[in-house]
C-alpha positions in Angstrom: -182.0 -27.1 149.9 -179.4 -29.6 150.2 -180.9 -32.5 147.9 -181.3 -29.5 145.5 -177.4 -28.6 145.7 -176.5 -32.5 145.4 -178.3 -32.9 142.3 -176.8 -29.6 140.5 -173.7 -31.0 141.6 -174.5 -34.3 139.3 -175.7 -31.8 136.4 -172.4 -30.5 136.5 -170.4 -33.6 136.7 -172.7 -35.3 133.9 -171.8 -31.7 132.3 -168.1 -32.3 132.0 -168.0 -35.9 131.3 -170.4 -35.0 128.6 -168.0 -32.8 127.5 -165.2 -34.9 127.4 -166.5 -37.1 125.4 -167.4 -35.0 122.8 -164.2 -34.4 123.1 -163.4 -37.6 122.0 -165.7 -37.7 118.9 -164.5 -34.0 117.8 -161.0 -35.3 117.9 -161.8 -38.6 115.5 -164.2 -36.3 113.6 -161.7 -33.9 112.9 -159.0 -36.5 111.7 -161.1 -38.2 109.7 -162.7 -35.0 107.5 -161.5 -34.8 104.2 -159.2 -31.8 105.3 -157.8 -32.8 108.3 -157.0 -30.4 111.6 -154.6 -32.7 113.7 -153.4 -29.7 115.4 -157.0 -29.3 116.5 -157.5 -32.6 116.7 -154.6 -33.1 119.2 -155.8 -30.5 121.8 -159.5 -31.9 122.3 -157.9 -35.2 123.2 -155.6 -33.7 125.0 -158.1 -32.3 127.5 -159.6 -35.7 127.5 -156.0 -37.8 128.4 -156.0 -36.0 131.7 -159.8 -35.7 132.6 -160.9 -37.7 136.0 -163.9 -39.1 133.4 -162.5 -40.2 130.6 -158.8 -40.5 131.0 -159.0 -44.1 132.1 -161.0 -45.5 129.5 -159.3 -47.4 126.2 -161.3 -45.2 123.8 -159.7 -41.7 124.6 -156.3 -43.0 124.2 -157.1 -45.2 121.3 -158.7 -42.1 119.4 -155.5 -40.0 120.9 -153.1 -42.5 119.1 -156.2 -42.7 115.4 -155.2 -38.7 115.4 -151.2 -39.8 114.2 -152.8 -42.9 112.8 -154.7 -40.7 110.4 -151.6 -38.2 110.0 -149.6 -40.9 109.1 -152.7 -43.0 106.3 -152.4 -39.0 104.5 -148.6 -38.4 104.2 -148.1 -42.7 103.0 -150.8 -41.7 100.2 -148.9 -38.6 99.1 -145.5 -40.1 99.6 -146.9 -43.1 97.6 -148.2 -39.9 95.2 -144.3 -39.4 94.5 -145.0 -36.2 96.8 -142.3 -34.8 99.5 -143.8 -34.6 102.8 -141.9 -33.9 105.9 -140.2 -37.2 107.0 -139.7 -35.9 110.6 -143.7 -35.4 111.6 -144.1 -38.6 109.6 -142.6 -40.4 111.9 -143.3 -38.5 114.9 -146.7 -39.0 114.3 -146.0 -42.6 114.1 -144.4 -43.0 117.1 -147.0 -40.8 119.2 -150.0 -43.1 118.5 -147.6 -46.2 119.3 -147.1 -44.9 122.8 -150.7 -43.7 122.8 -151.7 -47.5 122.0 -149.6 -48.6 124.4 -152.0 -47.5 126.8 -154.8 -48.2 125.4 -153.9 -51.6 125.6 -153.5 -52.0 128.5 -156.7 -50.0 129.7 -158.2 -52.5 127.4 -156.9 -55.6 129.6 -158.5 -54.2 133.3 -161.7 -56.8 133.3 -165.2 -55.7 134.0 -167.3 -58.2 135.8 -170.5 -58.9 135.3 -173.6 -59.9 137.3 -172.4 -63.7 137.7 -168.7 -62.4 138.5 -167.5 -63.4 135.1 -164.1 -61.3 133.8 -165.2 -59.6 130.8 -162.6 -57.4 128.5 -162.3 -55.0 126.0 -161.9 -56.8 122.5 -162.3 -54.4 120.0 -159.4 -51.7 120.8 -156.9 -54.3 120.3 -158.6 -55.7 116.8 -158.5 -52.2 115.7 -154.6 -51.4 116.7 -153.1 -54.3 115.9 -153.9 -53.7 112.0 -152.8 -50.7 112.0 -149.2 -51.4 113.9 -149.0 -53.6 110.5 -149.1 -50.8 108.4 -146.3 -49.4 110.4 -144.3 -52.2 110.1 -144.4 -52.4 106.7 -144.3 -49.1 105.4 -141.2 -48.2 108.4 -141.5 -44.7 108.8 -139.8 -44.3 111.7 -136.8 -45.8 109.6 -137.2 -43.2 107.4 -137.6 -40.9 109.7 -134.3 -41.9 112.1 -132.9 -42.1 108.5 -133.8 -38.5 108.4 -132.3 -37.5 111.6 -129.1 -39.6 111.5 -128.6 -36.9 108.2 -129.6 -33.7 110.2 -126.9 -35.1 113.1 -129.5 -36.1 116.0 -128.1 -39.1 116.3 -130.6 -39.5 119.7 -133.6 -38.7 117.6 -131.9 -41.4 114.8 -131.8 -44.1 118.0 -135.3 -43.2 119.4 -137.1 -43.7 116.1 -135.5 -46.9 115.2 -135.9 -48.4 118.4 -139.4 -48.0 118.6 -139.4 -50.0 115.0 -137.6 -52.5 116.2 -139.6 -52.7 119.7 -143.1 -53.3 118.0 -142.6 -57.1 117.9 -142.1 -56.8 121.7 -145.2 -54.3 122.2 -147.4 -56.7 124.5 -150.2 -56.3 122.4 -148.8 -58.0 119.5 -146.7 -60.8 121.8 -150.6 -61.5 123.2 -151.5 -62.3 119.4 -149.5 -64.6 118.0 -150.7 -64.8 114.6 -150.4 -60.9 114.3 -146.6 -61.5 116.3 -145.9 -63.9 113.0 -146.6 -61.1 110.6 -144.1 -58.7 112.0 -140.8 -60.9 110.9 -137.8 -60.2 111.9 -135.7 -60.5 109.0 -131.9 -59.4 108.0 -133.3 -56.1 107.9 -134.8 -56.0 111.0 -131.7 -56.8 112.9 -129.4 -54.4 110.9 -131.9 -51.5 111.9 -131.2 -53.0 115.8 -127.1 -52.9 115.0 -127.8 -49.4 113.4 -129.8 -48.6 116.4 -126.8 -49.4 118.7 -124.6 -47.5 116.5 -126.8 -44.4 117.3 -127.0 -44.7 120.6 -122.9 -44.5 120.9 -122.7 -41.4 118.9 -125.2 -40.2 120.7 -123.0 -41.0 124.2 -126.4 -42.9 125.7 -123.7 -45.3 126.2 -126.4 -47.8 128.5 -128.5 -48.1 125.4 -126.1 -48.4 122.7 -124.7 -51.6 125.5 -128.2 -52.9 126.1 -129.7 -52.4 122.0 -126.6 -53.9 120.3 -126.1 -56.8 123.5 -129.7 -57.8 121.2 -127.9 -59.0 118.5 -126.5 -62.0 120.6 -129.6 -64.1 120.4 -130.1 -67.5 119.2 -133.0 -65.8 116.8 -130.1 -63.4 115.9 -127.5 -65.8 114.7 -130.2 -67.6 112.3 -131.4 -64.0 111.0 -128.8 -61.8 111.5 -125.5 -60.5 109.3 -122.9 -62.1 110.9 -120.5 -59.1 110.1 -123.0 -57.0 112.2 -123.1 -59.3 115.1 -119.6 -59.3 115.4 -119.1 -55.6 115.0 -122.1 -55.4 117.9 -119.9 -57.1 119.7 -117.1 -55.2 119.0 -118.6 -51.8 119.9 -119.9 -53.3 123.2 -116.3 -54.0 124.5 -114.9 -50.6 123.3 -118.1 -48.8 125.6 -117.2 -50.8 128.2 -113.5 -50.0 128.0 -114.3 -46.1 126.9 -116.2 -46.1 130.6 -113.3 -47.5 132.1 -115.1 -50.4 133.3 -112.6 -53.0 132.5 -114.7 -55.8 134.6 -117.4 -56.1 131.7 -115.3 -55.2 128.9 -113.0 -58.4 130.0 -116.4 -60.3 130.1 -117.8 -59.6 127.2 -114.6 -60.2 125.3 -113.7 -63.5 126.7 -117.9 -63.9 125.5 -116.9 -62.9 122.0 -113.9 -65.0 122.1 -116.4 -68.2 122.8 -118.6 -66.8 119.9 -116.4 -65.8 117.1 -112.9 -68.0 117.9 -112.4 -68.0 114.4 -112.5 -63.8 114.6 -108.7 -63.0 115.9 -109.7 -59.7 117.2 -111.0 -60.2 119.9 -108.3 -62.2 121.1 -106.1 -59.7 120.3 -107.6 -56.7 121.9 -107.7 -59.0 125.3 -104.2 -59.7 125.2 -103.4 -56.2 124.1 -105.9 -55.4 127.4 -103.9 -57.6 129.5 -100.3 -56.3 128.1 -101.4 -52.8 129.0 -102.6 -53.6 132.7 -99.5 -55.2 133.6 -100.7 -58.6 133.9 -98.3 -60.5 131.9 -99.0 -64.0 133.0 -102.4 -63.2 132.0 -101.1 -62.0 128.2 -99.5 -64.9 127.9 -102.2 -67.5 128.6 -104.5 -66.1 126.2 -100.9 -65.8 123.5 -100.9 -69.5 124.2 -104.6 -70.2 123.5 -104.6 -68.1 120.0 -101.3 -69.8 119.1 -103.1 -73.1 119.7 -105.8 -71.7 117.5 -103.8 -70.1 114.4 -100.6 -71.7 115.0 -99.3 -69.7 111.5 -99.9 -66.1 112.9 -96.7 -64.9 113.5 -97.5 -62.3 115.5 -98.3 -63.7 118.6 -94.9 -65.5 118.9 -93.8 -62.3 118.3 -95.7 -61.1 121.4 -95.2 -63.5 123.4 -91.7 -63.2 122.8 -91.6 -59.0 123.7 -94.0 -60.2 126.8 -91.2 -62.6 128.2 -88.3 -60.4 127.3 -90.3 -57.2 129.3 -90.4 -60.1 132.8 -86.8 -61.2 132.0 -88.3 -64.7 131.0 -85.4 -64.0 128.1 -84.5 -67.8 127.1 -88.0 -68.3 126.3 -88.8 -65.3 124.3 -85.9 -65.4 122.3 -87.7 -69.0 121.2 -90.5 -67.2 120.9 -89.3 -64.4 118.9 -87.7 -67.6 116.5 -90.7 -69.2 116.2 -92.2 -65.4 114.8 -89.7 -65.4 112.3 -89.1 -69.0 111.5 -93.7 -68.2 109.9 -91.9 -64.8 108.7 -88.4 -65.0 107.7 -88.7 -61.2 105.9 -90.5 -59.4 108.5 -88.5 -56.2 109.8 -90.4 -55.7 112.6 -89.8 -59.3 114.0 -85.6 -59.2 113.7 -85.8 -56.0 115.2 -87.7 -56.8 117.9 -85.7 -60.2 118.6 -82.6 -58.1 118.3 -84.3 -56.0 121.1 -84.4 -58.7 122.9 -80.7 -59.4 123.4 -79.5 -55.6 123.5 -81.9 -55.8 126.9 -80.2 -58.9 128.0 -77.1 -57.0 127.4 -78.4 -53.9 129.6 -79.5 -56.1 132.2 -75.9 -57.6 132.7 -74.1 -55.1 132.3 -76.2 -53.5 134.9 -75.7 -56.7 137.5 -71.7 -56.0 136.8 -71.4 -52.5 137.7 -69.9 -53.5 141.0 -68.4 -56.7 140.6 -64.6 -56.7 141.1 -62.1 -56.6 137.8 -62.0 -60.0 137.6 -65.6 -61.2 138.0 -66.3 -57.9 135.5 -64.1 -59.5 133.1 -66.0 -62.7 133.2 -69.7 -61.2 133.3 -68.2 -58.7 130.2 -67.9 -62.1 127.9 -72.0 -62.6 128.4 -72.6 -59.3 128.1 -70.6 -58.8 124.9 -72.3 -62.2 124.0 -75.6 -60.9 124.1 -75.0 -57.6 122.0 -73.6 -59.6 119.6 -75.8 -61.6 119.5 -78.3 -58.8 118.4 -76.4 -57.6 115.8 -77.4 -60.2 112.8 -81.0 -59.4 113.8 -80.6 -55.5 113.2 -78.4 -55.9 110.2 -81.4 -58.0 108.6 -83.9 -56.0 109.7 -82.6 -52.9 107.9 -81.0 -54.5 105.1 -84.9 -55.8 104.7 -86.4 -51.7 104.9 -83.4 -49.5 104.1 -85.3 -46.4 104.1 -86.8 -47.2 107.6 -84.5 -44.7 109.9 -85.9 -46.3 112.9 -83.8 -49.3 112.1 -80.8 -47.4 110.7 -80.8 -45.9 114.5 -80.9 -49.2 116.2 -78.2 -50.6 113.8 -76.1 -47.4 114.3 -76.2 -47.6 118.5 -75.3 -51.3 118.0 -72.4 -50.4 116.2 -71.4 -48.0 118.0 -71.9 -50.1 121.2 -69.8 -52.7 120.3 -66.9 -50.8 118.8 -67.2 -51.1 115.4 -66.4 -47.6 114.4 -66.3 -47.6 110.1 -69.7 -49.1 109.9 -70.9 -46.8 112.3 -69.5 -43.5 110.4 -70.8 -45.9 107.1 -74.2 -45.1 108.3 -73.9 -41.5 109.3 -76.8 -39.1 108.2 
């Protein structure tokens, strides 16, 4: 009785591995008939992917990737037909058997050993993926199909499908084949599908992806291959996640990165100072003033800074040199005589302040520097508006001066 139980108990399990392979061969057999059931085709494998008998071998998920394989050879001859098809399941059918490969793969690289203990593996699945992966590449459906989604406003979708473009020269099954790895190149247009990629990503607020995809573009194969306008606005993007998050650490790092990689590209220079300016580290501003200024000695604007940076520390003596040196590149510049004029009305504030309790006489003698310093303003504000007389911001400051320091008809001269 019991060997009679033990062998019905084989029957059945030869029964159901029987059956899952048939599986197998109904799913290939119905991709491959000239009209095509994927749906059907797609759950028999599925029963096979997660049967104890079959789910481990390379064949079940190679067949499980030919289904999209096959979905995708049909919609590239109608497409190439001048045909619509749907973009979408193009893709998706595309990026199914990829993953599905994937696996098979690496099914494909457990050895068997045979009788003399010699490592023997599984040859043929790879020789009949990587051809295949090819056709991908060429055709790039998934770009067409993130293409697709980046219109309908899935900007994850968009990322997901041209990532898994711009992974298949990293798949392991093509880096393991060099002479397939060649044939993928990775062109201009590769890397603008990575930047794009990135792009994604941030709209998409997978803010670790869009850091970690467009962080790609600084590669040595990059700078040979690459738009240089797209690795610096990868780089660009990078520091404004980092600073979007708050995380002021990286974005400082990868700045001062940019600034080793692009010193010819001011912005980055700019937005670290600006970075510094706006975290209260002056000293720090100021360094990095010093190192542009060394770098585009003719930009006016960072004497310009420099010279509000030491005014805001009290430092005034310097920036009013700096503020000079500013105008001395842009004699015309509003902005600049205002700002130096700025200058002096706070050196003006910040003595008149320190004399608010001095005695009469010691008044009297501070009153001559403080009187000093607001006239010395007044050239600066004059200009300035004389310069932009419609600008009412510098009519104002002209008007207070005036006002400040007495001069009464040229203050009712400019009354609204």
């Amino acid at each position: 009785m019991k060997r009679s139980i033990f062998l019905a108990v084989l029957v059945l399990i030869g029964a159901g591995c029987f059956a899952q392979k048939s599986n197998v061969s109904k799913a290939r057999n119905l991709a491959d008939a000239e009209t095509p059931d994927y749906a059907a085709a797609r759950a028999a494998i599925k029963e096979a992917l997660v049967n104890e008998e079959t789910k481990d071998q390379a064949t079940t998920w190679y067949v499980a990737g030919y289904v999209g394989y096959k979905e995708f050879d049909a919609n590239n001859l109608t497409r190439q037909m001048g045909r619509n098809i749907d973009v979408m399941q193009w893709g998706a059918a595309v990026q199914e058997s990829i993953e599905y490969w994937n696996k098979a793969y690496e099914l494909a690289m457990i050895p068997t050993y045979d009788k003399k203990g010699k490592a023997k593996y599984d040859t043929r699945t790879p020789k009949n993926i990587l051809p295949k992966l090819q056709e991908y590449y060429l055709h790039q459906p998934l770009i067409l199909a993130g293409f697709s989604a980046y219109e309908a406003g899935d900007m994850s979708k968009a990322y997901d499908l041209f990532m898994a473009y711009v992974n298949m020269p990293e798949l392991k099954i093509v880096k393991d084949y060099p002479e397939e790895a060649a044939k993928m190149v990775r062109d201009t247009s590769y890397y603008t599908c990575l930047y794009y990629a990135g792009r994604f990503a941030y709209e998409a607020e997978r803010y670790a992806d869009a850091i970690a995809t467009l962080d790609r573009m600084n590669t040595e194969h990059a700078a040979d291959n690459a738009l240089r306008k797209e690795i610096i606005y990868a780089n660009e993007y990078i520091y404004q996640i980092y600073l979007e998050q708050g995380d002021t650490v990286n974005a400082v790092e990868s700045i001062k990165k940019s600034i080793d990689l692009f010193p010819e590209e001011p912005w980055f220079m700019q937005n670290l100072i600006n970075l510094y300016i706006n975290s209260g580290q002056e000293d720090k501003a100021i360094e990095y003033l010093d190192l542009a200024i060394n770098r585009e000695p003719n930009v006016g604007q960072y004497y310009n800074s420099k010279g509000s940076i030491l005014a805001r520390i009290g430092r005034f003596e310097e920036s009013f040199k700096a503020f000079e040196q500013a105008i001395a590149i842009e004699p015309n510049n509003a902005l600049f005589l205002e700002t130096l004029g700025f200058a002096y009305v706070d050196l003006g504030n910040k003595l008149n302040d320190e004399a608010a309790y001095l005695d009469a006489k010691a008044y009297a003698q501070a009153k001559i520097e403080i009187d000093k310093a607001y006239n010395n303003a007044l050239p600066y504000f004059e200009k300035a508006y004389e310069l932009e007389p419609d600008n009412y911001d510098y009519k104002r400051s002209l008007r207070s001066l005036y006002y400040r320091l007495g001069m009464n008809d040229k203050y009712e001269a400019l009354a609204d």
